[in-house]
C-alpha positions as CSV (number, residue, x, y, z in Angstrom):
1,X,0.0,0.0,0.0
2,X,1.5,3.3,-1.0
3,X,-1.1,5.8,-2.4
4,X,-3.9,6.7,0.0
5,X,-6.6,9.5,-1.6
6,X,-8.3,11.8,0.8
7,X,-11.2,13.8,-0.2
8,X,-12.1,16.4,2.0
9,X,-15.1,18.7,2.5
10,X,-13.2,21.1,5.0
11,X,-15.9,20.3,7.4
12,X,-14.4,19.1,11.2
13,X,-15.6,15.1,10.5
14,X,-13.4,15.5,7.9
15,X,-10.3,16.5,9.8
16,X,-11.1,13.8,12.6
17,X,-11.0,11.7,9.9
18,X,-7.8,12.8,8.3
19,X,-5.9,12.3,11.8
20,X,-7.2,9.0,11.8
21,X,-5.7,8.6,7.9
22,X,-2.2,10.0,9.1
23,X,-2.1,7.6,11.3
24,X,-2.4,4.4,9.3
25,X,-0.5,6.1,6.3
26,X,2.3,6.7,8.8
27,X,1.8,2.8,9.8
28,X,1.6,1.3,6.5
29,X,4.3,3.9,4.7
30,X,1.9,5.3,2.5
31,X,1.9,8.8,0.7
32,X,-1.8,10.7,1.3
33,X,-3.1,13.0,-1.4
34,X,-5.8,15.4,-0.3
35,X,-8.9,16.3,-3.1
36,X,-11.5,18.6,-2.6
37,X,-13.8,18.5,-5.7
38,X,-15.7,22.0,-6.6
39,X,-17.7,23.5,-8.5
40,X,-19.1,26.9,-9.5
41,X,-23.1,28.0,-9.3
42,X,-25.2,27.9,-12.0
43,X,-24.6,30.4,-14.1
44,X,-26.0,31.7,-17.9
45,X,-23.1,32.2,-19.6
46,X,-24.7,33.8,-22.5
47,X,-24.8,37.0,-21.5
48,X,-21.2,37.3,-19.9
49,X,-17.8,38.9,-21.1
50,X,-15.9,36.7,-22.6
51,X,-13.4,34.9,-20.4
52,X,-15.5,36.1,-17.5
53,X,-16.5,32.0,-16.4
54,X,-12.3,30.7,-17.6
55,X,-11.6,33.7,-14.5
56,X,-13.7,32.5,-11.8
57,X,-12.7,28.8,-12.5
58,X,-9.1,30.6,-11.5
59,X,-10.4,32.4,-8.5
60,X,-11.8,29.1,-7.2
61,X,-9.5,26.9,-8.1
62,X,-6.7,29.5,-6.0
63,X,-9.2,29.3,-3.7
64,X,-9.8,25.9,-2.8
65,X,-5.9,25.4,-3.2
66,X,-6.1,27.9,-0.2
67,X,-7.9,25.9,1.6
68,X,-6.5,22.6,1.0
69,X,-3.2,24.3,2.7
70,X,-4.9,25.6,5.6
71,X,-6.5,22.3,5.8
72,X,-3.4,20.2,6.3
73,X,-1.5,23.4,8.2
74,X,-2.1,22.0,11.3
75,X,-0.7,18.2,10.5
76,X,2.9,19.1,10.6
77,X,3.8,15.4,10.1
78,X,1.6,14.0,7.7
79,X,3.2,12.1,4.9
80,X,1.7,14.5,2.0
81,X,2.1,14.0,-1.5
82,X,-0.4,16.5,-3.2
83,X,-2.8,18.6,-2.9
84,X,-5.7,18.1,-5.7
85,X,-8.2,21.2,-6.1
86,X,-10.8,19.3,-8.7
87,X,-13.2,21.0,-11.0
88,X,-16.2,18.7,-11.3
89,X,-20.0,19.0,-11.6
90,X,-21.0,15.5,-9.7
91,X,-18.4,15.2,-6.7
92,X,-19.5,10.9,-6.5
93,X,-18.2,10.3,-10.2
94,X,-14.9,12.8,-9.9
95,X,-13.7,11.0,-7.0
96,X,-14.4,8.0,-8.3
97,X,-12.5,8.7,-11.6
98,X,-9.7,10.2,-10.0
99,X,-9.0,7.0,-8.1
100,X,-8.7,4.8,-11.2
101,X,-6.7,7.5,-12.8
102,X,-4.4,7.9,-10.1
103,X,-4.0,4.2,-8.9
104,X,-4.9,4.7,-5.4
105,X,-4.3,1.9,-3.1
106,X,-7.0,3.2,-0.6
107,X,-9.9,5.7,0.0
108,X,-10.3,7.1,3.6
109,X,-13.0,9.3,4.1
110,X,-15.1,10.7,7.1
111,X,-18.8,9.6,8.0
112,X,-21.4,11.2,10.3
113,X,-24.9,10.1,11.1
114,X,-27.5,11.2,9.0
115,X,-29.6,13.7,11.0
116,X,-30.0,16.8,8.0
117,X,-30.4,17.3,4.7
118,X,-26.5,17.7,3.8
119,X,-25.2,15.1,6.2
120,X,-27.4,12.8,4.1
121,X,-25.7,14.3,0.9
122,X,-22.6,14.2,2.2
123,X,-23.4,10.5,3.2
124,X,-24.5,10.0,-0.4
125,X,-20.9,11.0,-1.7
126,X,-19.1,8.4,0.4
127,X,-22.0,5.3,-0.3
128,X,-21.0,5.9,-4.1
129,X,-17.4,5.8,-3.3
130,X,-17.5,2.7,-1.2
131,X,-19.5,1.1,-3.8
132,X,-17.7,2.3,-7.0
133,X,-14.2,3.0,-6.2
134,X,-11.6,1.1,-8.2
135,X,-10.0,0.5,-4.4
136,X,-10.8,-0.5,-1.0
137,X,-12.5,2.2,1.1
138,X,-12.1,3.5,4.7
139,X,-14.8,5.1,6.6
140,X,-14.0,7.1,9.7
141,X,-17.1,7.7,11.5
142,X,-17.4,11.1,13.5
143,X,-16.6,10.1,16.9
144,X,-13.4,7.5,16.1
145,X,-10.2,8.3,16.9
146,X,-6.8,6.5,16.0
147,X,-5.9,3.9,17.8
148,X,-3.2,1.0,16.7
149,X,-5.4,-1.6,14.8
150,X,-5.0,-4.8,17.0
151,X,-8.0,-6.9,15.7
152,X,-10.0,-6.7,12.6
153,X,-13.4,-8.5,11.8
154,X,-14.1,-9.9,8.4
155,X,-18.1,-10.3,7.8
156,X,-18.2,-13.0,5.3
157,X,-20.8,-15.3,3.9
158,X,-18.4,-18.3,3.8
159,X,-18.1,-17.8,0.0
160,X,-15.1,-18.4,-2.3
161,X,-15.0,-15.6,-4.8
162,X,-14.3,-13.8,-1.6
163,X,-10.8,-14.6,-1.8
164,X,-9.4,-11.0,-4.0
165,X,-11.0,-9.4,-1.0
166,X,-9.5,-11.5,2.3
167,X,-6.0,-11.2,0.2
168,X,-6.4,-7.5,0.1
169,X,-7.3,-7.9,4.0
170,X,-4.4,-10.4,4.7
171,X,-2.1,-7.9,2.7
172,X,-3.9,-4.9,4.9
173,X,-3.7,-6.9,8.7
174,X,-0.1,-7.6,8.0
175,X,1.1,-4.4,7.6
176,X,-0.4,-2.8,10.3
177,X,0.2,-6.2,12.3
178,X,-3.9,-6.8,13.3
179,X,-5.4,-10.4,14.0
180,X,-8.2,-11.1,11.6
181,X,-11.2,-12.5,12.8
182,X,-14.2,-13.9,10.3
183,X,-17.6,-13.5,11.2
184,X,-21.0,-14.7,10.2
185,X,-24.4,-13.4,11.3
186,X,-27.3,-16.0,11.3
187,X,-30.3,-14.5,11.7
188,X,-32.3,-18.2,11.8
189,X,-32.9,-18.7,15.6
190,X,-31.1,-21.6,17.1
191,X,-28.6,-22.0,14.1
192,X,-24.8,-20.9,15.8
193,X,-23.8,-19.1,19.0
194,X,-21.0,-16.4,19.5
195,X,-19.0,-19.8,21.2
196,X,-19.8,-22.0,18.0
197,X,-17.1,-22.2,15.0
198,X,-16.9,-24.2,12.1
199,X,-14.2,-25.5,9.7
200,X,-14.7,-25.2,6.0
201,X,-12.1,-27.6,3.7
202,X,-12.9,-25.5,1.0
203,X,-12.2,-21.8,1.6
204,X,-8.6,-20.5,0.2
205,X,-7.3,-19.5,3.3
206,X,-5.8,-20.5,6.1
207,X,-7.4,-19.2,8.3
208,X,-10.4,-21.7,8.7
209,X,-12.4,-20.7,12.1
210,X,-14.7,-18.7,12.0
211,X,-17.3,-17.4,14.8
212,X,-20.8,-18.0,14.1
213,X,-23.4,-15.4,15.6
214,X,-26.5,-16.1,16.1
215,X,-28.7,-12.6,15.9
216,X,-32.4,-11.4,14.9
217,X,-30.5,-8.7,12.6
218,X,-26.8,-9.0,10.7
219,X,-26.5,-4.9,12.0
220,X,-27.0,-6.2,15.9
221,X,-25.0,-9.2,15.4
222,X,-22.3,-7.6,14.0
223,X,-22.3,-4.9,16.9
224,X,-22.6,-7.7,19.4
225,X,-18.8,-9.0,18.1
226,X,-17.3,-6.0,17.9
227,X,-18.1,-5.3,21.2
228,X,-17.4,-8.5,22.6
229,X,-13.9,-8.9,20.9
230,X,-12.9,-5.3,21.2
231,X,-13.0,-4.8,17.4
232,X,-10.6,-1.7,15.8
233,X,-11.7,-2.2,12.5
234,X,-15.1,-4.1,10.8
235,X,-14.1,-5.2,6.6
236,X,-17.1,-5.9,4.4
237,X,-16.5,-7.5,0.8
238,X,-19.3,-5.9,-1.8
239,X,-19.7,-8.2,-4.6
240,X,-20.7,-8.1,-8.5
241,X,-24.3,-9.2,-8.4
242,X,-27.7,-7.9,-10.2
243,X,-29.2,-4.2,-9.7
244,X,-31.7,-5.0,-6.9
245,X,-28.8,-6.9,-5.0
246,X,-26.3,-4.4,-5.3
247,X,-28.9,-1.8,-4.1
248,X,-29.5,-3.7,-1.2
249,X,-25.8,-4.1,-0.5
250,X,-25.9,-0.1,-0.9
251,X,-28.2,0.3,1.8
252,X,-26.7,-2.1,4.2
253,X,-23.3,-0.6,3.6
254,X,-24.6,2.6,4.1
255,X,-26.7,1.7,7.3
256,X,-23.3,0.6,8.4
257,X,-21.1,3.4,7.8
258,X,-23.5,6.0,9.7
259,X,-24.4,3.5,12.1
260,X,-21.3,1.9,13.5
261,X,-18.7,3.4,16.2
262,X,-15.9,1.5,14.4
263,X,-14.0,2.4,11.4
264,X,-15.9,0.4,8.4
265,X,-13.1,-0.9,5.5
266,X,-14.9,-2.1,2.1
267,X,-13.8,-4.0,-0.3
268,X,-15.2,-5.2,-3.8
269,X,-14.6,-6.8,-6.8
């Protein structure tokens, strides 16, 4: 891992979360580039000067390059590499194109819980990255500070084309030296406890027991381990399937993000 994006919004879940991101770049010898993506109001162009809309694209551009420095001012250690002020009409999609343009190893961003109008648009911008991002993505909720990442939880549904994912995990564990633990909600009464493990001969790894939970909801059986196992980090693999599959993978991964106290890592195909 050596090329961690950061998009920012200037807003302070934004620099919790960038603490948190110097943090593991620092751990994993990574470089961070900061983004913020901007844009300029609507405007009818029609009746302007000539050059008049090229000059505010300037201004603002200076501007938000302004910004981006103030921003990381206070971070007098953080392994910067650039600063990107990005012109772009839907902030989702320009994120999502400058990470397979720029061959980013990871996206950390912040999340806060959705109780207005633009923390739910905000919340929008980092669903769409977690699902469309040519890279695994990091979401810092609010209230989450750094800590060193001692054990990791890996939700999985025992299946084997999950194996791109758990070596991107192994790869991710190792580095930042973490024990991995794999976790399955069952939401069928009486099927697996949190003391009940199983070993499956056919799943490419290694690391073959896994701790069965036995919960009314995936959400509360989930926050049950984490709790119980003193969790630093939850990983959620998001796979290729048809549209009303992936939006239901949408919504749980978002219902995730804003819900959970722990930093939430996603990875996909």
């Amino acid at each position: 891992m050596k090329k961690i994006l950061f998009p920012t919004d200037f807003s302070e879940v934004a620099a919790n979360a960038f603490r948190y991101a110097i943090e593991l770049a620092k751990a994993v010898e990574a470089k961070i580039d900061v983004v913020n993506v901007y844009n300029l109001p609507v405007i009818d162009a029609t009746n302007l000067p000539a050059g008049y809309v090229e000059q505010m694209l300037d201004e603002k551009k200076a501007l938000v390059q302004g910004k981006l420095e103030a921003f990381v001012a206070a971070e007098l250690d953080a392994p910067l590499d650039q600063l990107i002020p990005l012109y772009g009409v839907f902030i989702p999609e320009e994120i999502r194109d400058l990470v397979r343009e720029g061959a980013y190893d990871l996206v950390v961003m912040g999340t806060r819980g959705e109780h207005n109008r633009m923390e739910k648009t905000l919340g929008s911008i980092t669903t769409f990255t977690m699902m469309n991002a040519g890279c695994p993505v990091l979401a810092i909720p609010d209230d989450a500070t750094w800590q060193d990442i001692d054990y990791i939880a890996f939700a999985t549904d025992f299946l084997p084309h999950e194996q791109q994912a758990v070596a991107q995990l192994m790869d991710f564990a190792d580095k930042v030296a973490a024990e991995v633990f794999f976790v399955h909600v069952e939401t069928k009464p009486n099927i697996g406890t949190m003391q009940d493990y199983v070993t499956l001969s056919n799943y490419p790894y290694k690391f073959t027991d896994f701790a069965i939970v036995n919960s009314p909801t995936v959400m509360d059986g989930i926050d049950k381990f984490i709790k119980e196992k003193h969790i630093d980090l939850l990983a959620l693999y998001i796979p290729k399937r048809r549209l009303w599959e992936r939006l239901f993978h949408s919504s749980f991964t978002k219902r995730m993000a804003f819900h959970s106290k722990t930093p939430l890592l996603v990875f996909h195909e």
